[in-house]
C-alpha positions as CSV (number, residue, x, y, z in Angstrom):
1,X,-24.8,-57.8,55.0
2,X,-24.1,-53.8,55.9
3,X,-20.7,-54.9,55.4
4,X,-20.9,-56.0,52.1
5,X,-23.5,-53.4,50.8
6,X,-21.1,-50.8,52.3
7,X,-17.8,-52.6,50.5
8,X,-20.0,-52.4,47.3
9,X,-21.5,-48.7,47.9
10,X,-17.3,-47.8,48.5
11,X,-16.3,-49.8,45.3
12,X,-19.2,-48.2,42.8
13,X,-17.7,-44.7,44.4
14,X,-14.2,-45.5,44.3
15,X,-15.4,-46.1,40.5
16,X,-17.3,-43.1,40.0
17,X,-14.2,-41.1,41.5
18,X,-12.0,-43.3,38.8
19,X,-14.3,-42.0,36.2
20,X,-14.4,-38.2,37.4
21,X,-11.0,-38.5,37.8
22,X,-10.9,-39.4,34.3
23,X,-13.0,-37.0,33.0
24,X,-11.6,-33.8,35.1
25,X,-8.1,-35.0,33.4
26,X,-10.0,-34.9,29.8
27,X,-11.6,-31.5,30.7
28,X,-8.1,-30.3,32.2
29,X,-6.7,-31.1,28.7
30,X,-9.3,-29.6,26.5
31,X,-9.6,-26.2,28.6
32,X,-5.4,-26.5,27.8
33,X,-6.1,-26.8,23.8
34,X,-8.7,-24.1,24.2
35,X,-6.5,-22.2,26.1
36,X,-4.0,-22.5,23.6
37,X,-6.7,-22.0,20.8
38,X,-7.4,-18.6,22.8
39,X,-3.6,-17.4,22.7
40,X,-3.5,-18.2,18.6
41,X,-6.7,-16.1,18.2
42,X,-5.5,-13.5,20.5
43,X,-2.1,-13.4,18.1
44,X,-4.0,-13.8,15.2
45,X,-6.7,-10.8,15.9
46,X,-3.5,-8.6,16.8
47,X,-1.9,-9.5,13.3
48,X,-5.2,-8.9,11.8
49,X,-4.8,-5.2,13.6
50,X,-1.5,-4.3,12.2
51,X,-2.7,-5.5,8.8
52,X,-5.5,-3.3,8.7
53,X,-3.7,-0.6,10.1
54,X,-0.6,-1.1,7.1
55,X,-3.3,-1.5,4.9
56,X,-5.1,1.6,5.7
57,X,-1.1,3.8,5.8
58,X,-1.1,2.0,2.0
59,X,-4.6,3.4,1.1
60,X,-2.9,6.7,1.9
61,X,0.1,6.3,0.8
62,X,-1.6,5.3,-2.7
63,X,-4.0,8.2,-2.3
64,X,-1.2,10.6,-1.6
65,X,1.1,8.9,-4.7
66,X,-2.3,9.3,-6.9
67,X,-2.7,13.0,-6.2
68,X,0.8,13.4,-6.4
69,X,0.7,12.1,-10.5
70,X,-2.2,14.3,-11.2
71,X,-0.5,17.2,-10.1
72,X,2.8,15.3,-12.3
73,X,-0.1,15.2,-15.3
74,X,-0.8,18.7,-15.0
75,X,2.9,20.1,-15.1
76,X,3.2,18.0,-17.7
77,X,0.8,19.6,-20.0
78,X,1.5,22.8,-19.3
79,X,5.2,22.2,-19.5
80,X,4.2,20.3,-23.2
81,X,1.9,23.5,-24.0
82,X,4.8,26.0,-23.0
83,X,7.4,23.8,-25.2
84,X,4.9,24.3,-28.1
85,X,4.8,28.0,-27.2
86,X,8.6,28.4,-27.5
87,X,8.7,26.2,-30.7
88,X,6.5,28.2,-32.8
89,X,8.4,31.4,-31.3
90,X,11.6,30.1,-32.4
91,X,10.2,29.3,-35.7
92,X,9.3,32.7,-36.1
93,X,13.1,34.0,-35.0
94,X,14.4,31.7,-37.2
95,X,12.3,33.0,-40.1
96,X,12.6,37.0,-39.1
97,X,17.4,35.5,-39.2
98,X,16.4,34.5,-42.6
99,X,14.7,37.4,-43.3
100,X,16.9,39.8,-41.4
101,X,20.0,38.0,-43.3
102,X,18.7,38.5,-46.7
103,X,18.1,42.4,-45.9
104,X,21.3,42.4,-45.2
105,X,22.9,40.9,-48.5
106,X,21.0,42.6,-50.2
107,X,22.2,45.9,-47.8
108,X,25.4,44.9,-48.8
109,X,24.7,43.9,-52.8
110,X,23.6,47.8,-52.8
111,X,26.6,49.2,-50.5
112,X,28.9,47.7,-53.0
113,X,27.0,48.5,-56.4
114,X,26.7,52.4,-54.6
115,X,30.6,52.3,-54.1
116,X,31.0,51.4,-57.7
């Protein structure tokens, strides 16, 4: 009777050891996928990183590229302002040429009319 409740005591653990045997195999396997889960996020957080830090170079960049086209703005106006400057000044040479070159017929209308 020991015999047989000792057989059936070994036999229940030799099943319990089946079944933790099991189950340390399907806990082996998941802590493997979580390990492996681990490494992606690990990977994916370091990509995240060198986004954010391209990102933040591109918010420079971009700052740096917007400042740079006021500054473009600015030249330009004054560059448009001085163009109108120098038009309106050779306006006024062109009309003094005309002016200047009538004088001077009108010099020589009276050089020739003296000689006569």
């Amino acid at each position: 009777m020991q015999n047989v409740k000792l057989q059936r005591t070994i036999e229940a653990a030799e099943e319990l050891n089946s079944r933790l045997s099991e189950e340390i195999s399907q806990l082996k396997e998941k802590l493997r996928g979580n390990q492996q889960t681990l490494e992606q996020a690990k990977v994916l957080a370091n990509e995240l990183e060198d986004l954010n830090f391209f990102s933040k170079s591109m918010e420079e960049e971009n700052n740096r590229l917007h400042i740079q086209a006021r500054q473009l703005e600015k030249e330009q106006q004054l560059l448009s302002v001085k163009m109108d400057n120098l038009q309106d000044e050779n306006k006024k040479l062109l009309l003094e040429k005309e002016s200047s070159e009538d004088k001077i017929k009108k010099l020589f209308t009276k050089k020739a009319k003296m000689k006569v």
